[in-house]
Structure formats: structure tokens, C-alpha cells
Backbone as a ProteinNet text record, in pm:
[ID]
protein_1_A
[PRIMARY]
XXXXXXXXXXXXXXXXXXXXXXXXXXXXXXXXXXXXXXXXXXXXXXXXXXXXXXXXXXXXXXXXXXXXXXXXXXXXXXXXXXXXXXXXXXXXXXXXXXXXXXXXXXXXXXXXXXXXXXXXXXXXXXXXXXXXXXXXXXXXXXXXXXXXXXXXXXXXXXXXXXXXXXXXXXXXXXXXXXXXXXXXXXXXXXXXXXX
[TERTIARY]
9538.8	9561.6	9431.6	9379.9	9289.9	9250	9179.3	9136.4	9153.8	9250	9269.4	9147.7	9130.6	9097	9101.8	9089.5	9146	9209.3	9170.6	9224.1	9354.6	9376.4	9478.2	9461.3	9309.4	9259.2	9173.1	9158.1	9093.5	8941.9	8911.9	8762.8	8639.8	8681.5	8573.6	8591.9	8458.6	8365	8397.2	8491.8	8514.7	8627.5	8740.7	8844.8	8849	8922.9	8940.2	9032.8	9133.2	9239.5	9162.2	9274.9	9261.9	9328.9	9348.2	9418	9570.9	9679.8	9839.9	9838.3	9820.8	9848.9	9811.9	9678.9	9659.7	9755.9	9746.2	9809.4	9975.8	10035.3	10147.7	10117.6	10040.8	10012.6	9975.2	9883.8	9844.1	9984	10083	10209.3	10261.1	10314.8	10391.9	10309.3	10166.1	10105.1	10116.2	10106.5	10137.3	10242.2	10370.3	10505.4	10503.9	10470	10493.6	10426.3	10308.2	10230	10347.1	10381.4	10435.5	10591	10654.3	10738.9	10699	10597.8	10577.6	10591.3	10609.7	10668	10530.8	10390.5	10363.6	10323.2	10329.8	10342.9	10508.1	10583.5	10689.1	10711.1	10675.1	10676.3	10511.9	10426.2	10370.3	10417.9	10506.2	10579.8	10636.1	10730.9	10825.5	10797.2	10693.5	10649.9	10553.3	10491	10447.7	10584	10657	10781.3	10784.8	10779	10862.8	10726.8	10605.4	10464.7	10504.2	10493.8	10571.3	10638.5	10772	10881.8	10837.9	10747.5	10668.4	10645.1	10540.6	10415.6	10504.8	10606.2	10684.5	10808.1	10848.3	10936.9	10875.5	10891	10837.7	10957.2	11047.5	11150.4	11117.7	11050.9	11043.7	10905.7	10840.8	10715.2	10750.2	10817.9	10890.4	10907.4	11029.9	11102.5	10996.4	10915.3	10825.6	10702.4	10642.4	10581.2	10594.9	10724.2	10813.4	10844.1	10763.5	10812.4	10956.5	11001.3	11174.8	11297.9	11283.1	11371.8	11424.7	11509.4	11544.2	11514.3	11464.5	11444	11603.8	11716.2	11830.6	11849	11812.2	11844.5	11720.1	11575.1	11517.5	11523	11608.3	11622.9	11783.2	11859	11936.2	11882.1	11829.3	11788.2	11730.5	11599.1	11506	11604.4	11689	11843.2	11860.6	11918.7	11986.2	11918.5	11834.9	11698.2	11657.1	11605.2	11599.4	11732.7	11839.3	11940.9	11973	11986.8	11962.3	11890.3	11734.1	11659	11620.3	11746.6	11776.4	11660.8	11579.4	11470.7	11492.4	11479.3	11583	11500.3	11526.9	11441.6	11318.1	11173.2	11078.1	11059.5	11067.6	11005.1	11108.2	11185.3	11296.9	11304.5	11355.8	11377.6	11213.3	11099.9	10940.4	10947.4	11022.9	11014.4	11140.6	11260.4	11357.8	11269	11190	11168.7	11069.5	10966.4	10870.8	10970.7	11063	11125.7	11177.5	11266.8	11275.1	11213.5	11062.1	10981.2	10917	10934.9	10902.2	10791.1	10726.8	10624.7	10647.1	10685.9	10724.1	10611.9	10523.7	10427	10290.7	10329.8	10194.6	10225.8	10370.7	10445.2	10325.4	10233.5	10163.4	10059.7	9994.6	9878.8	9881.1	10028.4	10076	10031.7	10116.9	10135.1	9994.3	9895.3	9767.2	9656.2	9712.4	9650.5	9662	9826	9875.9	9828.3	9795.6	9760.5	9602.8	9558	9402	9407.7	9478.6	9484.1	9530.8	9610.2	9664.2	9525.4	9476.8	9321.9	9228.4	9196.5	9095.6	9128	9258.8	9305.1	9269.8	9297.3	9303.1	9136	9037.5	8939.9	8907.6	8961.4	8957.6	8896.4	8783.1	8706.8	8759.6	8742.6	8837.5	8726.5	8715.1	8597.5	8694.7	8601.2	8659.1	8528.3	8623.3	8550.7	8568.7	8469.4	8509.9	8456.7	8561.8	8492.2	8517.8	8460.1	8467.4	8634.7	8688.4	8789.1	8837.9	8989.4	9118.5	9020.6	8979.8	8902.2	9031.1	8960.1	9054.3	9079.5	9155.2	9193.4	9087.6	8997.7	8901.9	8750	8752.1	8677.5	8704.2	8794.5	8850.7	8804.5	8860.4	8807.2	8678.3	8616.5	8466.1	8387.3	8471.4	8433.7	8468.6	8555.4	8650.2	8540.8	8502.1	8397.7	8259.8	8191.3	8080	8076.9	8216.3	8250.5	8208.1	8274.2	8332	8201.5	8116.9	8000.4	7893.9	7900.1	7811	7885.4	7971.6	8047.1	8062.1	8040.9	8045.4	8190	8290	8423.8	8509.4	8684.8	8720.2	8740.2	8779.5	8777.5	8930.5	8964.3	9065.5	9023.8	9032.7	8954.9	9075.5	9018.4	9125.5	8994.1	9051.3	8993.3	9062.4	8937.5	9007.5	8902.4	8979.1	8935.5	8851.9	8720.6	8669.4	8609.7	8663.2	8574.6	8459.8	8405.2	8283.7	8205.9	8194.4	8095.3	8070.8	8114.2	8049.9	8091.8	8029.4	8023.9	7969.2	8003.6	7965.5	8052.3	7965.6	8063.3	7981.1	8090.9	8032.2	8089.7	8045.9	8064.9	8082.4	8177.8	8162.3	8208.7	8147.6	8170.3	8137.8	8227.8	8186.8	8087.3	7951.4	7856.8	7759	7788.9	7725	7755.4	7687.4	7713.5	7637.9	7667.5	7591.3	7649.6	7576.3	7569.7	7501.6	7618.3	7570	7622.3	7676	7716.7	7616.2	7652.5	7580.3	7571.9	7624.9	7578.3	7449.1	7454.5	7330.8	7246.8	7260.3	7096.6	7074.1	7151.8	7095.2	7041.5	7103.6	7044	6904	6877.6	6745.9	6649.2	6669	6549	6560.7	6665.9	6634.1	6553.7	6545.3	6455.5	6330.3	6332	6179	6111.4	6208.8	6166.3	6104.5	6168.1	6111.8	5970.2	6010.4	5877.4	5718.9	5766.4	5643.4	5634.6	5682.1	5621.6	5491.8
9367.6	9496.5	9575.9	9627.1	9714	9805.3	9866.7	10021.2	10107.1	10224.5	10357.4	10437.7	10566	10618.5	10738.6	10888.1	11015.2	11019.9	10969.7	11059.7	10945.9	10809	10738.9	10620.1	10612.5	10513.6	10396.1	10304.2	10194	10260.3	10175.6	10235.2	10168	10033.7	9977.8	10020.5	10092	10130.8	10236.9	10327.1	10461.5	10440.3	10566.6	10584.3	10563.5	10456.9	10464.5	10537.7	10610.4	10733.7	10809	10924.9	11056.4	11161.1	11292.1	11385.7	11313.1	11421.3	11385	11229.4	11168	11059.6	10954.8	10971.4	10881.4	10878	10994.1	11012.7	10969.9	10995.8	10939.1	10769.7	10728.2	10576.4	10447.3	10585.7	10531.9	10547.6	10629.3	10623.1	10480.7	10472.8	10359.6	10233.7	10238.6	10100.6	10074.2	10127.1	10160.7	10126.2	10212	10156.4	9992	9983.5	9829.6	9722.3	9740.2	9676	9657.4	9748.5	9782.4	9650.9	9622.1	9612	9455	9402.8	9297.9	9295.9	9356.3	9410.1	9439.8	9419.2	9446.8	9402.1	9276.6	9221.3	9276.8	9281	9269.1	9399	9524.3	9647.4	9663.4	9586.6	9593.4	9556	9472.1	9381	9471.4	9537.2	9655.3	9772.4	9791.9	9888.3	9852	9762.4	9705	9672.5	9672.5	9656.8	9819.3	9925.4	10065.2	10094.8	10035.7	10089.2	9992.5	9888.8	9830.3	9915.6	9928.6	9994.4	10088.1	10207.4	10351	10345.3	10223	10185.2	10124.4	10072.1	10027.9	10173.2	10264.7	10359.4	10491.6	10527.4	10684.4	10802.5	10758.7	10889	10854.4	10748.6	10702.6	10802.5	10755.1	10874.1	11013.9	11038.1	11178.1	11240.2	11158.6	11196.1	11192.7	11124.2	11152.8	11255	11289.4	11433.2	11526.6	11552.3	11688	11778.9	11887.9	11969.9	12043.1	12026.2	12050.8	11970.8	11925.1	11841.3	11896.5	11927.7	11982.4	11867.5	11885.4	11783.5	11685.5	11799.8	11674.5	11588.8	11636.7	11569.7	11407	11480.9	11354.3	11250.5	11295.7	11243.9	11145.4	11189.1	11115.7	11016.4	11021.1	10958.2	10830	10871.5	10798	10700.1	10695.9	10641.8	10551.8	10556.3	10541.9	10365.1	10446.4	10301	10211.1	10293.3	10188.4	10059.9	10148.6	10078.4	9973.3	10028.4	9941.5	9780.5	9828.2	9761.9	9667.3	9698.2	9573.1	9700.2	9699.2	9765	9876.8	9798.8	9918.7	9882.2	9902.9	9842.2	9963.1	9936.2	10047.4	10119.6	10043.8	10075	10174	10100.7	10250.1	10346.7	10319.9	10504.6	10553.8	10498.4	10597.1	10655.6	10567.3	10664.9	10734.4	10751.2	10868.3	10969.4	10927.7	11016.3	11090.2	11031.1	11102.5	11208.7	11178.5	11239.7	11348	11327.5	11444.3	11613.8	11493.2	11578.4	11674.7	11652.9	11715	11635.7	11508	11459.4	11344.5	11271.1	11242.2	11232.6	11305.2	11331.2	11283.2	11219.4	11166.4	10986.6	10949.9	10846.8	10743.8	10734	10593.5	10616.2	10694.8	10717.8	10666	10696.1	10658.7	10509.4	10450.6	10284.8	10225.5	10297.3	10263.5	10264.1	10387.3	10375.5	10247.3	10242.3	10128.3	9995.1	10020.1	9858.6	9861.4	9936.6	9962	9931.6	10010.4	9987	9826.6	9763.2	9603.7	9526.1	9537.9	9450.4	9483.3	9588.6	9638.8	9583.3	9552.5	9482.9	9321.1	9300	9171.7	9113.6	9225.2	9142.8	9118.6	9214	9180.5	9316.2	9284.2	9369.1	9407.2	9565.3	9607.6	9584.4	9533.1	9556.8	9563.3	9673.7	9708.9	9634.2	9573	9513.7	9597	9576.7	9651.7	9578.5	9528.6	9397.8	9496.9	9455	9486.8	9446	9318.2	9278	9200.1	9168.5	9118.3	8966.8	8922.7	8850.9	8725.6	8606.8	8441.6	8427.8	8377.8	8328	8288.9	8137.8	8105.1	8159.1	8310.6	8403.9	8438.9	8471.1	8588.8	8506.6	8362.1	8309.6	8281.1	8270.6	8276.8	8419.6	8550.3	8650.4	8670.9	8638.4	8654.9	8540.5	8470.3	8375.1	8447.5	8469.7	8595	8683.4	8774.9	8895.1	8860.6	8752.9	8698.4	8642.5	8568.3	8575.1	8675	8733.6	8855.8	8961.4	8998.2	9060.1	8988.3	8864.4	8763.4	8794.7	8810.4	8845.9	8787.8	8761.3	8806.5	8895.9	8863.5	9012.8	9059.8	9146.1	9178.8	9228.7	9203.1	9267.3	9360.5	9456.9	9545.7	9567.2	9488	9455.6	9526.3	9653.4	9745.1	9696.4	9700	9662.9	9802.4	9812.7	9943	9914.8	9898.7	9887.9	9960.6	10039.6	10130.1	10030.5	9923.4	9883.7	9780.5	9725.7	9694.7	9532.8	9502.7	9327.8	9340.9	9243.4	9241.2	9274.9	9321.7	9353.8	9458	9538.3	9644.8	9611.9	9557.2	9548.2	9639.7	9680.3	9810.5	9746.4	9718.5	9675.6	9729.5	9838.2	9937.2	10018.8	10012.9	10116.7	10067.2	9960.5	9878.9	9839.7	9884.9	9864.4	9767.9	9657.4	9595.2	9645.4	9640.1	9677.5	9617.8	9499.7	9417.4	9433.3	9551.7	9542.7	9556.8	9536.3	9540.3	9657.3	9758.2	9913.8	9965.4	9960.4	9949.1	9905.7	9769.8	9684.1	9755.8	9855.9	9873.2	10008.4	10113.2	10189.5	10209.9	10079.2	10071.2	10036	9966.2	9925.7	10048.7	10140.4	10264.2	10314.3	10357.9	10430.4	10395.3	10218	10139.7	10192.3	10171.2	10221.6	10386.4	10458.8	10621.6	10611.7	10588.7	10572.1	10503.6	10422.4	10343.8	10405.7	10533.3	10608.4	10682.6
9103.2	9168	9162.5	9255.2	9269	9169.5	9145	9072.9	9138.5	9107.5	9206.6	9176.4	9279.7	9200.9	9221.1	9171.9	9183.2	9263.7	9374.2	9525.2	9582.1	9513.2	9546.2	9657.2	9710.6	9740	9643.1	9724.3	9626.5	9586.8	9484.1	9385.6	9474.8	9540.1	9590.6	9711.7	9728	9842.7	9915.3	9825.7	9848.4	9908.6	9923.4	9952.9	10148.5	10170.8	10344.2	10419.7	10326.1	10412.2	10298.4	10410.1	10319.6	10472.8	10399.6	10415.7	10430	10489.5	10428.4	10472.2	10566.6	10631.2	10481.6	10450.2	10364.5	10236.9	10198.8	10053.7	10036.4	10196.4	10193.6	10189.6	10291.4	10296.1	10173	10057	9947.3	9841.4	9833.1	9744.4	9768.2	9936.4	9947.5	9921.9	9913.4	9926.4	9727.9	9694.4	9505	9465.5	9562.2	9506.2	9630.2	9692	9762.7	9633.3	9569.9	9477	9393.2	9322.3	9177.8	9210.9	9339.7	9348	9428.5	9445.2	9525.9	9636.9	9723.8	9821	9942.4	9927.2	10014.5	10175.2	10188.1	10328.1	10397	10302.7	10385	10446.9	10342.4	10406.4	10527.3	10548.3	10626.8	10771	10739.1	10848	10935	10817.6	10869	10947	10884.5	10952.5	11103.6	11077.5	11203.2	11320.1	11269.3	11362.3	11453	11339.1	11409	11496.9	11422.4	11544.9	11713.6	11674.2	11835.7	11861.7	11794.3	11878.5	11926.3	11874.3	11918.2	12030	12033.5	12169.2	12294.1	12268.9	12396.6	12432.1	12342.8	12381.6	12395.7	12477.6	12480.9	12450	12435.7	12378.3	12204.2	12193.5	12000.2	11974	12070.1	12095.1	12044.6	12164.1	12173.5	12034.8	12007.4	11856.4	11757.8	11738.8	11636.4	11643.5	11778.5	11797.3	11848.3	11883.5	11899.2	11796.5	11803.6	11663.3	11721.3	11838	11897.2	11808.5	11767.3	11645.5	11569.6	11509.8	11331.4	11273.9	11117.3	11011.2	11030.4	11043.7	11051.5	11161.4	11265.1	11380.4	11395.5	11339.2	11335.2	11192.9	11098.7	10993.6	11103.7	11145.4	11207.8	11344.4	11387.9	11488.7	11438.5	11340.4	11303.3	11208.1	11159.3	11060.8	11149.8	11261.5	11329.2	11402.1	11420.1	11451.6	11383.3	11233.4	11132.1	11109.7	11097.3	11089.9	11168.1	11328.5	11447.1	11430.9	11369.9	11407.3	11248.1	11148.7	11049.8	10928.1	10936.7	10831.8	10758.2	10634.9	10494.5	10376.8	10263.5	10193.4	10196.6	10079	10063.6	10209.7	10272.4	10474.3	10515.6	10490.5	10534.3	10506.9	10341.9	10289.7	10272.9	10307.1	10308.5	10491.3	10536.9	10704	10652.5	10644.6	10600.2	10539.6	10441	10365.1	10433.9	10490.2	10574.3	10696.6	10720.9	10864.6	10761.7	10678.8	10529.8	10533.2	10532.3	10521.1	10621.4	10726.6	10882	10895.1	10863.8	10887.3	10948.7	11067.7	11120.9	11239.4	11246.3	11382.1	11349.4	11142.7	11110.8	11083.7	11113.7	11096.8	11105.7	11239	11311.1	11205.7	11191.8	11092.4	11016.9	10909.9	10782.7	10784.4	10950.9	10922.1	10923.9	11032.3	11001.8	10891.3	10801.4	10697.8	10602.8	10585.7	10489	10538.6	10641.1	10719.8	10696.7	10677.8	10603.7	10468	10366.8	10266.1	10215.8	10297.5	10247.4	10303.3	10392.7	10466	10325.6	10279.7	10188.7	10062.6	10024.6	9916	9915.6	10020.2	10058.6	10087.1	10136.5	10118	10309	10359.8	10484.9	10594.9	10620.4	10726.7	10855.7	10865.4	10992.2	11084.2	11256.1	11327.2	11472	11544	11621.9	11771.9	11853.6	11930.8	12116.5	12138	12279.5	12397.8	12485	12567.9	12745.3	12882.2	12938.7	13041.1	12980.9	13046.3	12979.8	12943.3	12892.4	12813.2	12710	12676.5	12652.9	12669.9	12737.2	12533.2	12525.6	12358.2	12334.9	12417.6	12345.6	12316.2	12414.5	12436.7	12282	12246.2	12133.4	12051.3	11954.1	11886.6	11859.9	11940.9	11954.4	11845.4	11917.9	11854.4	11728.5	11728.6	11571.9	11488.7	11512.3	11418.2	11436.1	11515.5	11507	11438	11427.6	11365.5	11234.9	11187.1	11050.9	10989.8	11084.3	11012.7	10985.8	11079.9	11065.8	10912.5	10973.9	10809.5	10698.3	10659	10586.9	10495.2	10556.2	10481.5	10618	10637.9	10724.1	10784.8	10904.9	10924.6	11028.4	11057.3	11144.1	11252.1	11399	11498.4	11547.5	11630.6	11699.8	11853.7	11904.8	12072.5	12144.6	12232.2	12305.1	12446.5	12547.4	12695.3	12733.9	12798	12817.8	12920.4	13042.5	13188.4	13181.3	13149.5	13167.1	13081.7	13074.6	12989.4	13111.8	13229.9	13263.2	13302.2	13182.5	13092.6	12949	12909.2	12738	12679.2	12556.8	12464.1	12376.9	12309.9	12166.9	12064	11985.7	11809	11720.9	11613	11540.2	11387.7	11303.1	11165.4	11051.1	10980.3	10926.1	10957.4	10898.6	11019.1	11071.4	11097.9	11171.8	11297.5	11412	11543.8	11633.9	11723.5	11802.9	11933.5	12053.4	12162.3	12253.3	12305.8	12364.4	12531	12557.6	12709.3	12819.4	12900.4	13028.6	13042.3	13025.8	13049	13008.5	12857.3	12774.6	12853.7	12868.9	12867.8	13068.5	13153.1	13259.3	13238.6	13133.3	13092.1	13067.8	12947.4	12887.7	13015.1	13127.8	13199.4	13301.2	13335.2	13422.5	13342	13164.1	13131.8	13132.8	13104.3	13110.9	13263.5	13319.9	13465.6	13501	13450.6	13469.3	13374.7	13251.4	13160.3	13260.3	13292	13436.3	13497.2	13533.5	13631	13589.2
[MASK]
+++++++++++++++++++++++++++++++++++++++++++++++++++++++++++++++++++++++++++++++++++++++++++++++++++++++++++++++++++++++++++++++++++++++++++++++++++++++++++++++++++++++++++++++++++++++++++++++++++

């Protein structure tokens, strides 16, 4: 198990949440530890983030301050239940909806999904390609990533037409910038500079 430390994030390499989102994210990732429990409440919760991203009234309900605490403490019940997930995952979203916090729910799950990668030894990198990249496109990158970070790593590949072609790399603070935007940038300026 990790080293905490004041603030309720891990000791190595400084705390990666913080403000409410984290501090809620770092309780449940503590009591998930304490209890063995933590893939499965990652699972779980990776379940209610799908459900979010495909429903927009789930949307709704979770950043609508129009709600009463009871009404989204019932709703949000209602789903869990629905959707089988009980157990630490459950009563920490009850309890978050409890709490009127509910509008920091995705955060929460992103944090905890930070905090289990950081435990685990696993590098977040955020990749940015110009168009829907082919599996064996992706694998390709995912082994680049992985060597360059010399850890694994987890990619989160976002499609960004304005780039062009290529690609942008982001690995902790380390950035490559390999799109076609860039490199037409740099020769318009090579170009004015020649004047």
C-alpha cells in the first residue's frame, strides 16, 4: 500500500487530486484498499461514467442544482439499484448525492481512476491524433508511449481535427508535437524570417 500523505494523496511524486473531488476520491480509494476492493469499485464506477456519457437526463441529474438532496438521493438509488451496483460504489455515490455533491460525481470517478493507475505504477498520457486512429495505429502508439515513459502507461486518445495530421503527445510534462499543424506553422515562420 502506498504512503499517504497529509493531504490524502500518494507520497510518490506529489499528490495528483486535490480540492473536494480529490479528497472525496482519496477516502474511497483508502476505504477500497483497506477492504480489497479496489478494481472492483473502479469497475463500478466506470460503469455509472458510461452510463453519464451515453444519458443526458443522467447528465442532467447530476449538474442540476434544481434537484432536492432527496429527490437526487432517490433517483441516483434508483439507478444504482437498476444497474446491479451496491457494495463501497454505491453507498460512496448515495453518499456523495447525500451530500449535494453530485455535480462533482465524474471528477470523483476520474480522480479514483488516477489514484488506482498511480498505485499501480501506471502512466496517464494523453494522446491527440488528427482522425479516429486504426487498432493497429493505436498499438503502435501505446508501445511508443510506453517506451518513451518507460512505465505503462494508460492512453486517453482524443480526435482533434485542427491538427491537421499527426499527432500530440502529453506525458506528465512532457510534450511531443508531432502534428502537421506545427510543422506548417514552423516553415510559415521560417518563411517570414527569410524575408
Amino acid at each position: 500500500m502506498a504512503e499517504r500523505n497529509q493531504e490524502g494523496g500518494s507520497s510518490s511524486g506529489g499528490s495528483i487530486v486535490s480540492g473536494v473531488a480529490g479528497r472525496y476520491a482519496s477516502a474511497l480509494f483508502e476505504l477500497a484498499q483497506d477492504q480489497n476492493a479496489v478494481d472492483a469499485v473502479e469497475s463500478d464506477l466506470a460503469r455509472i461514467e458510461a452510463m453519464a456519457a451515453e444519458s443526458a437526463d443522467l447528465r442532467r441529474l447530476l449538474r442540476s442544482p434544481v434537484y432536492t438532496a432527496d429527490e437526487q438521493k432517490a433517483a441516483i438509488g434508483a439507478l444504482l439499484d437498476k444497474a446491479g451496483i451496491g457494495g463501497l460504489a454505491g453507498n460512496f455515490v448515495r453518499l456523495v448525492a447525500s451530500k449535494r455533491r453530485l455535480f462533482l460525481l465524474l471528477q470523483m470517478i476520474r480522480a479514483y481512476k488516477a489514484l488506482n493507475a498511480q498505485a499501480k505504477g501506471i502512466v496517464p498520457a494523453e494522446v491527440r491524433v488528427a482522425e479516429e486512429p486504426s487498432a493497429a495505429l493505436l498499438d503502435e502508439i501505446r508501445a511508443t508511449v510506453r517506451d518513451l515513459a518507460q512505465s505503462e502507461v494508460s492512453l486517453d486518445v482524443k480526435v482533434d481535427p485542427a491538427l491537421i495530421g499527426g499527432l500530440v503527445v502529453k506525458v506528465g510534462s512532457r510534450m511531443i508535437d508531432a502534428s502537421l499543424r506545427t510543422k506548417l506553422n514552423a516553415i510559415r515562420l521560417s518563411l517570414k524570417e527569410a524575408r
